[in-house]
MARDOFI-61023 format. One line per 5 residues: for each residue x, y, z of N, C-alpha, C, O. Coordinates in steps of 0.1 Angstrom, whole numbers, padded with zeros to 4 digits, m for minus. Last residue first. Layout:
N
X Y Z X Y Z X Y Z X Y Z  ... .
***
This chain:
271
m0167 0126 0101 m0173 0122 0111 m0173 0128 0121 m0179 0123 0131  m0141 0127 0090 m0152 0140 0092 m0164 0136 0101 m0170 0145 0108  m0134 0104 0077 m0124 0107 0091 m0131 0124 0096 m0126 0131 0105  m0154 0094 0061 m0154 0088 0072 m0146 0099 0086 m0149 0100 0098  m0146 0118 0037 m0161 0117 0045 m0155 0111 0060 m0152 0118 0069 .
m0132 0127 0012 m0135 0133 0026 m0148 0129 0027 m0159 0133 0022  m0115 0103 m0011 m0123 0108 m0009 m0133 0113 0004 m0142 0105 0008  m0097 0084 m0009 m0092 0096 m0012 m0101 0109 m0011 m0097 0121 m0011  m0104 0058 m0004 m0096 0063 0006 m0098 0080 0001 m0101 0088 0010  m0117 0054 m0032 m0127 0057 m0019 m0119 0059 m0006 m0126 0061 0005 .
m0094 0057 m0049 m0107 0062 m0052 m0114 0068 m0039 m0115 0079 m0035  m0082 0033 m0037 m0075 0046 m0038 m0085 0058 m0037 m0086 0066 m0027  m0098 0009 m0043 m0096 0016 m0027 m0088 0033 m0024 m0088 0041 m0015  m0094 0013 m0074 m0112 0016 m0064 m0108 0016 m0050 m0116 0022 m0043  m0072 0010 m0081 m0078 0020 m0079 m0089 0020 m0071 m0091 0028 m0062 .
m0070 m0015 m0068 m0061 m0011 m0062 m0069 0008 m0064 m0070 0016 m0055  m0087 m0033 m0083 m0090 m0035 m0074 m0084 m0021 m0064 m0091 m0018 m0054  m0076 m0025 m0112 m0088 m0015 m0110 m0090 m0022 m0091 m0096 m0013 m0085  m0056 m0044 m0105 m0052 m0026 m0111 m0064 m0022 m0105 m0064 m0017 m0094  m0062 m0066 m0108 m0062 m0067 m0096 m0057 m0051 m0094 m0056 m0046 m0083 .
m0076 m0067 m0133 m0084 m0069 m0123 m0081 m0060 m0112 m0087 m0051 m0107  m0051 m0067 m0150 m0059 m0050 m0153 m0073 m0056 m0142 m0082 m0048 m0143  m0026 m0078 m0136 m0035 m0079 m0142 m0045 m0069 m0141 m0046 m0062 m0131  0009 m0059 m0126 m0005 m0062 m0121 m0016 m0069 m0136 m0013 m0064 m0147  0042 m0068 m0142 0027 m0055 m0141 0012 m0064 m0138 0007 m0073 m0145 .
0071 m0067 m0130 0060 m0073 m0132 0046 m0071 m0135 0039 m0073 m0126  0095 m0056 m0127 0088 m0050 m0139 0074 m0062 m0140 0069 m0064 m0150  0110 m0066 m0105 0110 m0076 m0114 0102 m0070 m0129 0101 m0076 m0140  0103 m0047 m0086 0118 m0051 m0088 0125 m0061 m0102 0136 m0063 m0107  0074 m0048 m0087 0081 m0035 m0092 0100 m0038 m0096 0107 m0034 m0105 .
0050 m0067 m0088 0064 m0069 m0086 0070 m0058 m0095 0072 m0059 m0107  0027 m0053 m0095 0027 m0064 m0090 0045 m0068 m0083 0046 m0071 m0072  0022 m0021 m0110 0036 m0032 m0104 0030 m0043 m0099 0021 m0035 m0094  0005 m0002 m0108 0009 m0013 m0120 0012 m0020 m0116 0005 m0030 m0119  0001 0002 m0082 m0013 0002 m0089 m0008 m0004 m0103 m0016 m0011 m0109 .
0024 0011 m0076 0016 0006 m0066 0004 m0002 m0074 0001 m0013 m0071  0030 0039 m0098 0040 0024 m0094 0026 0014 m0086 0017 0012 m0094  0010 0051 m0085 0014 0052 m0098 0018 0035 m0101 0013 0024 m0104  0015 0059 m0058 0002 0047 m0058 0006 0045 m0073 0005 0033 m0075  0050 0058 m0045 0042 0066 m0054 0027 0048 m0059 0029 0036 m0062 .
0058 0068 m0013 0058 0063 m0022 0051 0062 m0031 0040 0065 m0028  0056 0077 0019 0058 0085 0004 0062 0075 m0007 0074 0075 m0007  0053 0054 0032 0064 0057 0032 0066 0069 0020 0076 0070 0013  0023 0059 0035 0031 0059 0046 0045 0066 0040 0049 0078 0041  0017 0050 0012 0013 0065 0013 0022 0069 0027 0027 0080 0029 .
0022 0022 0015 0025 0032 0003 0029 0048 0006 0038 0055 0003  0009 0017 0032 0024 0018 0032 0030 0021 0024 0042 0022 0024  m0015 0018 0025 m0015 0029 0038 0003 0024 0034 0008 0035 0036  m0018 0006 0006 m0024 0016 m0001 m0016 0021 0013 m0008 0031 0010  m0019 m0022 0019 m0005 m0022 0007 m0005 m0005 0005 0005 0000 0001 .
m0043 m0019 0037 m0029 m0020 0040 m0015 m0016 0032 m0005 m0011 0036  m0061 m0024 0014 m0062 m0010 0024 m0047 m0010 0030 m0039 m0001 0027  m0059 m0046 0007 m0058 m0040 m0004 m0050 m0027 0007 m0038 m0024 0007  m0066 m0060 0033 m0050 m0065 0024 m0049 m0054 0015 m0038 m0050 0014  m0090 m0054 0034 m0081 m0046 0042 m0069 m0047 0039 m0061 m0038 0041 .
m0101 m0066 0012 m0103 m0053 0011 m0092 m0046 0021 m0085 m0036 0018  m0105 m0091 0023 m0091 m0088 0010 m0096 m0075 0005 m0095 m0073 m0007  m0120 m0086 0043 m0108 m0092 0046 m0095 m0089 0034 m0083 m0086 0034  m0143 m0087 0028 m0142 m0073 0039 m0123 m0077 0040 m0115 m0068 0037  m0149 m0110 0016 m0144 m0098 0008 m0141 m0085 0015 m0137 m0074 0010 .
m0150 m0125 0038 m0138 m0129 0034 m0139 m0115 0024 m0129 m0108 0025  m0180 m0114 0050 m0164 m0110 0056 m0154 m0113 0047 m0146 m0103 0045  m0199 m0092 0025 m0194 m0110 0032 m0183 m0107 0038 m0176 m0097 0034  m0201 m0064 0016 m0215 m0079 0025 m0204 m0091 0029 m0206 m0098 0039  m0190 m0038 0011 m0191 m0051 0009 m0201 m0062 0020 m0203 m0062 0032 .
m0184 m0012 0016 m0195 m0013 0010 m0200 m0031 0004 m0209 m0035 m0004  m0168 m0007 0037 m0162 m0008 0021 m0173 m0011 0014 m0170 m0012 0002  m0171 m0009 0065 m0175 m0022 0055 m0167 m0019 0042 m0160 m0028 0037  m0176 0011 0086 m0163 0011 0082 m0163 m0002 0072 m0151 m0006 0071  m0202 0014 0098 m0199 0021 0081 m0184 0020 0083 m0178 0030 0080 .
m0210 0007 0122 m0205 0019 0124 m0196 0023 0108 m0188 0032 0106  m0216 m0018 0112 m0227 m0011 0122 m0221 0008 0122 m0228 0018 0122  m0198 m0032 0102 m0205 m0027 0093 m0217 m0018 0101 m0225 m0011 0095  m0180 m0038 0126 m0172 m0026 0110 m0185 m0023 0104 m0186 m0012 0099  m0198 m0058 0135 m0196 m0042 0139 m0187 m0035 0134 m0185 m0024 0140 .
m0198 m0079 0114 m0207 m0069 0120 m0207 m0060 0125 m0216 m0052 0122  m0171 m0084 0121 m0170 m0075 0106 m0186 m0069 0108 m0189 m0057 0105  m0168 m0094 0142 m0163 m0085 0139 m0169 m0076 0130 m0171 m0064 0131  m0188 m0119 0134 m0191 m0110 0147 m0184 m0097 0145 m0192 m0088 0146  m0167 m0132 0114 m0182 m0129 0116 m0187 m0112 0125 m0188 m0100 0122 .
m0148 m0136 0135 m0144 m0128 0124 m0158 m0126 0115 m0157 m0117 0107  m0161 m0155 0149 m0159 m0140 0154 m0151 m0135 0149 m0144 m0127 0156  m0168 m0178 0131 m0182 m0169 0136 m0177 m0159 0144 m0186 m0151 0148  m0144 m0184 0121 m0151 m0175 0114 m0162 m0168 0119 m0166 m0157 0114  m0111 m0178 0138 m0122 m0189 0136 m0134 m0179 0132 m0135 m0168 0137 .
m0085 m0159 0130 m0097 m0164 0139 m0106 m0169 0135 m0111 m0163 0126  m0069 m0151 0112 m0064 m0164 0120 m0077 m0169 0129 m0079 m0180 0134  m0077 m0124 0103 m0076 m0138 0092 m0074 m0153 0103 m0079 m0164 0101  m0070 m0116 0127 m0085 m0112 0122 m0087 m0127 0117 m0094 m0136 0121  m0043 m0113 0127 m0049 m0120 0137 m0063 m0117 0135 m0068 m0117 0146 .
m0035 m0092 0100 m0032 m0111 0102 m0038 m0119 0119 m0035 m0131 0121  m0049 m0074 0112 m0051 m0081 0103 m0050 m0096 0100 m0058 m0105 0098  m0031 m0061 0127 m0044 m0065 0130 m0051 m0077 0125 m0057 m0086 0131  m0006 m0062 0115 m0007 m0076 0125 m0026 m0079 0128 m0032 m0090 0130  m0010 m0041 0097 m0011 m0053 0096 m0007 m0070 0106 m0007 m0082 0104 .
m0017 m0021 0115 m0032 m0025 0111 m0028 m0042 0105 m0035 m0052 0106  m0001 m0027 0143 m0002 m0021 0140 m0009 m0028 0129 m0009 m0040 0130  m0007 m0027 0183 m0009 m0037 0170 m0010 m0026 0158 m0018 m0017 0160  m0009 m0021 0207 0002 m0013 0194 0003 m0019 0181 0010 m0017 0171  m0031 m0026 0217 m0032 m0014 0213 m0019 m0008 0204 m0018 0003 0198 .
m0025 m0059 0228 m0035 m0050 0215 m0037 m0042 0212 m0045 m0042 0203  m0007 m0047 0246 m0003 m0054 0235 m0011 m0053 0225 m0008 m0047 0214  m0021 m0030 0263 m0010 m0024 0256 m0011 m0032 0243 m0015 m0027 0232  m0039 m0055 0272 m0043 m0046 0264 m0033 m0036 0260 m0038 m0031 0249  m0019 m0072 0287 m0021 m0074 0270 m0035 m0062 0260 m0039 m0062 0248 .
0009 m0054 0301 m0007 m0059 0301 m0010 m0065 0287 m0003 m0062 0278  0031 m0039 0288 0026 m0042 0307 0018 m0054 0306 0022 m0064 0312  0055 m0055 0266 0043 m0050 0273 0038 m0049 0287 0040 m0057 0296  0074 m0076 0263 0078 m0057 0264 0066 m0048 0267 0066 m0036 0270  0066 m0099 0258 0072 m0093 0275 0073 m0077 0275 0072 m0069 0284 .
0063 m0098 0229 0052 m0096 0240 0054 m0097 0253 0044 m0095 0261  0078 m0101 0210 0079 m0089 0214 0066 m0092 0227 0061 m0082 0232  0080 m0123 0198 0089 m0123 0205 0085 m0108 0211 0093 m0105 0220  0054 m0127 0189 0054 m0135 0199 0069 m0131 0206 0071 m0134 0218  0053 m0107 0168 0043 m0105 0183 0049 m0110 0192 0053 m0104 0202 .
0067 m0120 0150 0074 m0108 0158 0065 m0106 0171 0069 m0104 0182  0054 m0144 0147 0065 m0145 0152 0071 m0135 0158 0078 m0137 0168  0034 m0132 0133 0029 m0140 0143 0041 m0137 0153 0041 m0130 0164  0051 m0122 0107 0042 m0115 0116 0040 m0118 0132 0042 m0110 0141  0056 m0144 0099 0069 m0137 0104 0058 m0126 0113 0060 m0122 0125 .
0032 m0153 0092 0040 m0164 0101 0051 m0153 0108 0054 m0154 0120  0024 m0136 0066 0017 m0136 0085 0023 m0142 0094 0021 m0138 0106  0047 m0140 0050 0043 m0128 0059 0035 m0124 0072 0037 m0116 0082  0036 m0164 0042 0050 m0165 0051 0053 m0149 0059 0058 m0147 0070  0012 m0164 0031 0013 m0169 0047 0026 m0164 0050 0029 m0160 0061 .
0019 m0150 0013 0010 m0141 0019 0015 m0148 0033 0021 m0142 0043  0035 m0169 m0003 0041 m0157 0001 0031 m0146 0014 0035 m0137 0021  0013 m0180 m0011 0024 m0187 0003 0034 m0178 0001 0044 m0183 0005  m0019 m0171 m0002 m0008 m0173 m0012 0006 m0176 m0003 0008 m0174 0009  m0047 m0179 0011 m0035 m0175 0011 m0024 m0179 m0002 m0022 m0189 m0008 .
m0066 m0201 0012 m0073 m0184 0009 m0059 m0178 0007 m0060 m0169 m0001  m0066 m0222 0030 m0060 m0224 0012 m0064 m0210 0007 m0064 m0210 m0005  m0053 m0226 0065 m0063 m0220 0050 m0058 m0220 0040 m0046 m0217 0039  m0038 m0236 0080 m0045 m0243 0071 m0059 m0239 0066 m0070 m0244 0065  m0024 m0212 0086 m0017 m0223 0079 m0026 m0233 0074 m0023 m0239 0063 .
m0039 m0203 0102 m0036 m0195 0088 m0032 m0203 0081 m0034 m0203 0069  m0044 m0220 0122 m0059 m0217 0120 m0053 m0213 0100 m0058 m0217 0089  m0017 m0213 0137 m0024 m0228 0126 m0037 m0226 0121 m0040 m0235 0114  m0017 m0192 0142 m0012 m0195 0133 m0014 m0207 0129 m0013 m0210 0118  m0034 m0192 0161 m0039 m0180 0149 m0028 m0186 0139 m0031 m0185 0127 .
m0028 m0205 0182 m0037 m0210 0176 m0041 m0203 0160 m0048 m0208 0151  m0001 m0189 0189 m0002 m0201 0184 m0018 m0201 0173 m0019 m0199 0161  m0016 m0166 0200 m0008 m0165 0191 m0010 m0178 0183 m0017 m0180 0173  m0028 m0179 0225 m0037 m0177 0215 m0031 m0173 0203 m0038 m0176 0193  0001 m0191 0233 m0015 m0199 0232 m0022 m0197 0221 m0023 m0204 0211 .
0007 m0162 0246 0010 m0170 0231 0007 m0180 0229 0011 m0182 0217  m0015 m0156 0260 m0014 m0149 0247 m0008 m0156 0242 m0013 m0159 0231  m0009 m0177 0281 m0021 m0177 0274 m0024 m0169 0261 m0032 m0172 0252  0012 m0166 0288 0015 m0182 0284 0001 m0180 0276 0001 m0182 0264  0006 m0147 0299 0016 m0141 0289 0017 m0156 0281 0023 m0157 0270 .
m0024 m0145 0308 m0011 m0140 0316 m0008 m0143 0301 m0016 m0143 0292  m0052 m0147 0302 m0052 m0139 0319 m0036 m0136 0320 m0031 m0128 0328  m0074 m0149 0284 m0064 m0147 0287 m0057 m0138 0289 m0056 m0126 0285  m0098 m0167 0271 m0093 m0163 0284 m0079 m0160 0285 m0072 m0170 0288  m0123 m0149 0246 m0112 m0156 0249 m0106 m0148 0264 m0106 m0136 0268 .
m0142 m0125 0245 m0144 m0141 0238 m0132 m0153 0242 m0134 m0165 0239  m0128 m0103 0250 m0143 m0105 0254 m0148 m0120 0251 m0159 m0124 0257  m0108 m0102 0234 m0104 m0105 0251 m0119 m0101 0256 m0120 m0094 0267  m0119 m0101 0206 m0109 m0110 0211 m0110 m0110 0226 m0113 m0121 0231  m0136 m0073 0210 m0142 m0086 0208 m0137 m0102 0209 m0144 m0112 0212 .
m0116 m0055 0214 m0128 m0054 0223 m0130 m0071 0223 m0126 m0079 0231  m0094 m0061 0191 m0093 m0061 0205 m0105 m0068 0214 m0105 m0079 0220  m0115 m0053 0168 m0110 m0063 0170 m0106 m0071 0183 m0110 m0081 0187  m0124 m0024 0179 m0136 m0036 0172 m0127 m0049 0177 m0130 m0055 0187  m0098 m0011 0175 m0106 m0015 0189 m0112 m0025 0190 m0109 m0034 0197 .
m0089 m0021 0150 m0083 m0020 0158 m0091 m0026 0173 m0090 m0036 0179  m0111 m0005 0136 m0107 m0018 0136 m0101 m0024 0144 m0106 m0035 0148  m0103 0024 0142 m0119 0015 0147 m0119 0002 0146 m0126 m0004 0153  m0078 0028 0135 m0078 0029 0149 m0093 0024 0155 m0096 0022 0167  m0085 0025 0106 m0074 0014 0117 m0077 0019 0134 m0077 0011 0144 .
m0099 0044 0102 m0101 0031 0096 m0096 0019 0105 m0100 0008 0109  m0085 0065 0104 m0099 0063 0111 m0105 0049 0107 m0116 0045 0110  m0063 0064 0092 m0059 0067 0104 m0076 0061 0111 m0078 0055 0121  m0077 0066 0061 m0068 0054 0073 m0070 0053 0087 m0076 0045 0093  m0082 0088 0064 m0090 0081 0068 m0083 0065 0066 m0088 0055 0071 .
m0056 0108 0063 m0067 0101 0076 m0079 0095 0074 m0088 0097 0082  m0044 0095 0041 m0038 0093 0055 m0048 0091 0065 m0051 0082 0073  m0060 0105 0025 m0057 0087 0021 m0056 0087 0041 m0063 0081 0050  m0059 0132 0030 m0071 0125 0031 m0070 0110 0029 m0080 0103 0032  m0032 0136 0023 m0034 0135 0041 m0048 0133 0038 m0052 0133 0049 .
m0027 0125 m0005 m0022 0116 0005 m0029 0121 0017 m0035 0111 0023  m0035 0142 m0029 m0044 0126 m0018 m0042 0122 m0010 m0050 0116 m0004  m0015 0150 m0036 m0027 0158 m0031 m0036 0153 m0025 m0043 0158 m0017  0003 0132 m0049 0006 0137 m0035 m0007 0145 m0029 m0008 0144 m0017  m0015 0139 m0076 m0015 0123 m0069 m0010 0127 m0055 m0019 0126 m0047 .
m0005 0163 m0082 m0017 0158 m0080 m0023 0145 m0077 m0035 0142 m0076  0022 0161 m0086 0014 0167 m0075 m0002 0165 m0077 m0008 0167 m0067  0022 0143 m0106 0029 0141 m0094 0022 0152 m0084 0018 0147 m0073  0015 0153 m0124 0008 0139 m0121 0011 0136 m0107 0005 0129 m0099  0030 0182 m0128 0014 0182 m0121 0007 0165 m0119 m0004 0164 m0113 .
0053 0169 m0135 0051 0176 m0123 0034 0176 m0120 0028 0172 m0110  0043 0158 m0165 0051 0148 m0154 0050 0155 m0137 0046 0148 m0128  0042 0184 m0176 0032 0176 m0177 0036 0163 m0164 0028 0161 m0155  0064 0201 m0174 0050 0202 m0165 0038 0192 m0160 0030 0190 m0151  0081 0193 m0189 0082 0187 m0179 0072 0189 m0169 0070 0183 m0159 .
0063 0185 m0222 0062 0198 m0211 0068 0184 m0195 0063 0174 m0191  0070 0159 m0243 0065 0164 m0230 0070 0173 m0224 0081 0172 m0218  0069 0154 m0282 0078 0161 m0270 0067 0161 m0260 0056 0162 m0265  0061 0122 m0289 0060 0135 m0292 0070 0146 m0282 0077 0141 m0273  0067 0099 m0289 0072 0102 m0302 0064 0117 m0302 0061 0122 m0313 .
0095 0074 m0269 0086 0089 m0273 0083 0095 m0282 0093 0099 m0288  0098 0047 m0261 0097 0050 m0272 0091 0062 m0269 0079 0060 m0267  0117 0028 m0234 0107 0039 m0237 0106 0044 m0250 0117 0046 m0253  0142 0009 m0243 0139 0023 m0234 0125 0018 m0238 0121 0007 m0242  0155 m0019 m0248 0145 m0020 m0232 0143 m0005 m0234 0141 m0002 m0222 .
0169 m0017 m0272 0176 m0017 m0258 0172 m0017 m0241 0177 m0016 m0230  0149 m0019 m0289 0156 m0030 m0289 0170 m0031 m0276 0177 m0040 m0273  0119 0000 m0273 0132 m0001 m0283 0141 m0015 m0279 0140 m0020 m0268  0087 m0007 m0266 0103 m0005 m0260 0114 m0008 m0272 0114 m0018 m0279  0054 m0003 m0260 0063 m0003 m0265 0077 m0002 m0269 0079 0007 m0277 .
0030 m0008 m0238 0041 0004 m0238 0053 m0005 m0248 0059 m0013 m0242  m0003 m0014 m0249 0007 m0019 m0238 0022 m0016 m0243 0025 m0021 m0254  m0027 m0010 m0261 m0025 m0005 m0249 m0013 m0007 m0239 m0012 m0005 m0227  m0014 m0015 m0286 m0028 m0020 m0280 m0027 m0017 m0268 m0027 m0028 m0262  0012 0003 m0282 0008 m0006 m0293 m0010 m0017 m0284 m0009 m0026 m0276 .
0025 0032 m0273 0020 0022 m0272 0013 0015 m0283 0008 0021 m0293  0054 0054 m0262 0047 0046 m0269 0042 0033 m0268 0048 0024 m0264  0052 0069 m0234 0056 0060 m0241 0046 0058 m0249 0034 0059 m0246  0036 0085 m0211 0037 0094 m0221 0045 0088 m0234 0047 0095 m0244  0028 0067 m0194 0021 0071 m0193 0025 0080 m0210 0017 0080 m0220 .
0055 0059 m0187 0047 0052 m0195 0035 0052 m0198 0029 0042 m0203  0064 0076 m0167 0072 0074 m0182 0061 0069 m0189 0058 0076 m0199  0056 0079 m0141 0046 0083 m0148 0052 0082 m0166 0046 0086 m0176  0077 0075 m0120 0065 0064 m0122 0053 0071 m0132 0041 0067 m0130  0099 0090 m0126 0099 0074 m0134 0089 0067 m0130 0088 0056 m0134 .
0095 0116 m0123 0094 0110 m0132 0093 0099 m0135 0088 0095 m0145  0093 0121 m0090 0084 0134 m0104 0081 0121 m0117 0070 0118 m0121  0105 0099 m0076 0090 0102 m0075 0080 0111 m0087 0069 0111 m0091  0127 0099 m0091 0124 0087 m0089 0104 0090 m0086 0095 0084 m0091  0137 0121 m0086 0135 0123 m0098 0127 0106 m0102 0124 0103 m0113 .
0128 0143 m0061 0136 0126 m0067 0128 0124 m0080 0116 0126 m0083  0121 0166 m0042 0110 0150 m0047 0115 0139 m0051 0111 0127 m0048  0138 0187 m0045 0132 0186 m0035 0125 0170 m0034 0124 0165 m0023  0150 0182 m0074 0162 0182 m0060 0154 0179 m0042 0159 0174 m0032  0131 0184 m0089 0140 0173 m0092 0148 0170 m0077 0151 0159 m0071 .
0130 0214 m0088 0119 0198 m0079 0125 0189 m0084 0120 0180 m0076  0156 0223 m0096 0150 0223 m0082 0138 0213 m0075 0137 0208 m0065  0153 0218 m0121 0165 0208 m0109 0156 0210 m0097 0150 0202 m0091  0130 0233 m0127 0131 0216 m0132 0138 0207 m0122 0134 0197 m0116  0142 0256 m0128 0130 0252 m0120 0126 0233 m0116 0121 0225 m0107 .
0158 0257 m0149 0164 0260 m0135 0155 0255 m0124 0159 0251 m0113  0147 0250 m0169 0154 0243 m0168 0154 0240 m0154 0152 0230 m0148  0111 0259 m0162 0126 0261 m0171 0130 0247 m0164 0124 0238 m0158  0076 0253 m0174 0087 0252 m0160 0102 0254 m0166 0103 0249 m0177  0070 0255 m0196 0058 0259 m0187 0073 0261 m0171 0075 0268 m0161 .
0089 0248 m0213 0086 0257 m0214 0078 0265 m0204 0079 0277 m0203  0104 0222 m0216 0107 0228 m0205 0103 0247 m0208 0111 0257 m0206  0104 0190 m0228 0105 0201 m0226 0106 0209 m0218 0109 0204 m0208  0117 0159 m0232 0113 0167 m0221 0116 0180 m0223 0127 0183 m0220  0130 0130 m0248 0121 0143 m0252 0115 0151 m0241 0103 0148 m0242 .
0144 0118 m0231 0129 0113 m0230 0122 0123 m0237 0110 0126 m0234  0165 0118 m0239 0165 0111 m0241 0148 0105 m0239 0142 0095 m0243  0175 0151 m0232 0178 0145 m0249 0175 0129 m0249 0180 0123 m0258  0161 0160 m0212 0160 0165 m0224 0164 0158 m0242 0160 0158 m0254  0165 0138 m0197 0152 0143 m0198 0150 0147 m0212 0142 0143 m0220 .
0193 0152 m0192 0192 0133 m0200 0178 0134 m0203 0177 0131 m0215  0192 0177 m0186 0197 0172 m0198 0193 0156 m0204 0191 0150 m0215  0183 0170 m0155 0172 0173 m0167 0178 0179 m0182 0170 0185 m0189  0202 0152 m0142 0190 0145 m0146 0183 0156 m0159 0180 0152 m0171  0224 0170 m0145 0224 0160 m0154 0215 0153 m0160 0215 0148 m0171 .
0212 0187 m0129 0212 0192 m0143 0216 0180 m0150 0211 0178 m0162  0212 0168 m0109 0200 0170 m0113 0199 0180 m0129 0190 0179 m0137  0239 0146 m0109 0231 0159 m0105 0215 0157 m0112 0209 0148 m0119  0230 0107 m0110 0234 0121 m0118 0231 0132 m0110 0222 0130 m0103  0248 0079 m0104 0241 0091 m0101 0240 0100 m0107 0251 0104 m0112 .
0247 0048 m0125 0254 0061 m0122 0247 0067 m0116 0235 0064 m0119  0225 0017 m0119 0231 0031 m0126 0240 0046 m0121 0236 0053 m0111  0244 m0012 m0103 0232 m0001 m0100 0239 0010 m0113 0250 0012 m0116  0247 m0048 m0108 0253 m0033 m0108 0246 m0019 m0109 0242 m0017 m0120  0244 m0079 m0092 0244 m0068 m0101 0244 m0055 m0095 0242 m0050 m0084 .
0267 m0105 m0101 0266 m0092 m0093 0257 m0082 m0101 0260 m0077 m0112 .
***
């Protein structure tokens, strides 16, 4: 069985701060300290930026013989608050141009599926359901955790598609990752076809081939449910497996900054 850590108040949290992560409290007091501690979580101010301010040995965080963190200078609790607000500072430009990202994809995708294919009733969508999932299943482009996600994917459409009027409802509540996994499932010359008109109207990422348009939106996706659920890109961008302390390879890191980078930055959703 395993067993989760105690709760603490928040004076509790910023005593343990004080006497176990060296955390000062000059620029911000104590009293100030609980209070964002009380409004954000002490899960969002602090623990995705610890190892930012740990000891390190060739670039890689150093841990005492009980798994901590090693500090060997004192940190202004300020220093941990402004990473944190200044990363949240990204989110409603992450947000909308998401928001402008998915709702052109989206269409693009739609338009071009029930302009290319016949289907007239509810036997014929899940037809075409079907066919998307064998098309995924025998691609080797997938990690078999990726497919088992598109499969359960497939599977929620398929049980949810009476609850629609029409099947353009149905393609309009597609949310970006079902988009997605029915993009990946389509035979190439109209996932072709698509990605030409992401690239006619500059929604590309600045990439030329579909398959790299494709593991750009996998990127774009993990980044929008991040930001979706408030959750910190800090974590997002090390972790590979956060539950397991897994840490990303420094490829698939810089993959995750550079969509951060170019979400974060005001152009597309100004348009």
């Amino acid at each position: 069985m395993h067993t989760y850590k105690p709760s603490k108040t928040v004076k509790e949290q910023v005593e343990y701060l004080e006497s176990n992560k060296r955390v000062v409290f000059n620029e911000i007091s104590k009293k100030e300290a609980e209070e964002i501690l009380f409004k954000y979580g002490y899960i969002n101010v602090i623990t995705p930026y610890k190892h930012r301010f740990a000891k390190k040995d060739k670039g890689k965080v150093v841990k005492d013989e009980t798994g901590r963190h090693i500090y060997e200078r004192d940190v202004d609790f300020k220093e941990y608050y402004d990473l944190y607000v200044n990363e949240r500072k990204k989110y409603p430009t992450i947000s909308a141009n998401v928001i402008y990202f998915e709702t052109r994809f989206r269409s693009i995708l739609s338009y071009t599926i029930l302009n290319s294919t016949d289907i007239n009733c509810d036997s014929d969508l899940m037809n075409f359901l079907e066919s998307i999932r064998l098309r995924i299943s025998q691609s080797n482009n997938y990690s078999e955790k990726r497919l088992e996600r598109m499969n359960e994917s497939i599977s929620k459409l398929e049980n949810n598609i009476e609850k629609y009027h029409d099947v353009y409802c149905f393609f309009d509540n597609l949310s970006l990752g079902e988009s997605l996994t029915l993009f990946n499932g389509l035979d190439y010359k109209t996932q072709d076809k698509i990605f030409d008109s992401c690239k006619s109207i500059n929604i590309h990422f600045n990439v030329d081939k579909t398959p790299d348009f494709a593991s750009k939106v996998f990127t774009l996706v993990s980044v929008r449910n991040c930001v979706m659920h408030c959750n910190s890109l800090e974590v997002l961008k090390r972790f590979f497996n956060p539950k397991y302390k897994t840490l990303r390879d420094r490829k698939s890191t810089r993959t995750f900054e550079s969509m951060i980078n170019y979400l974060s930055s005001e152009k597309a959703h100004t348009e």
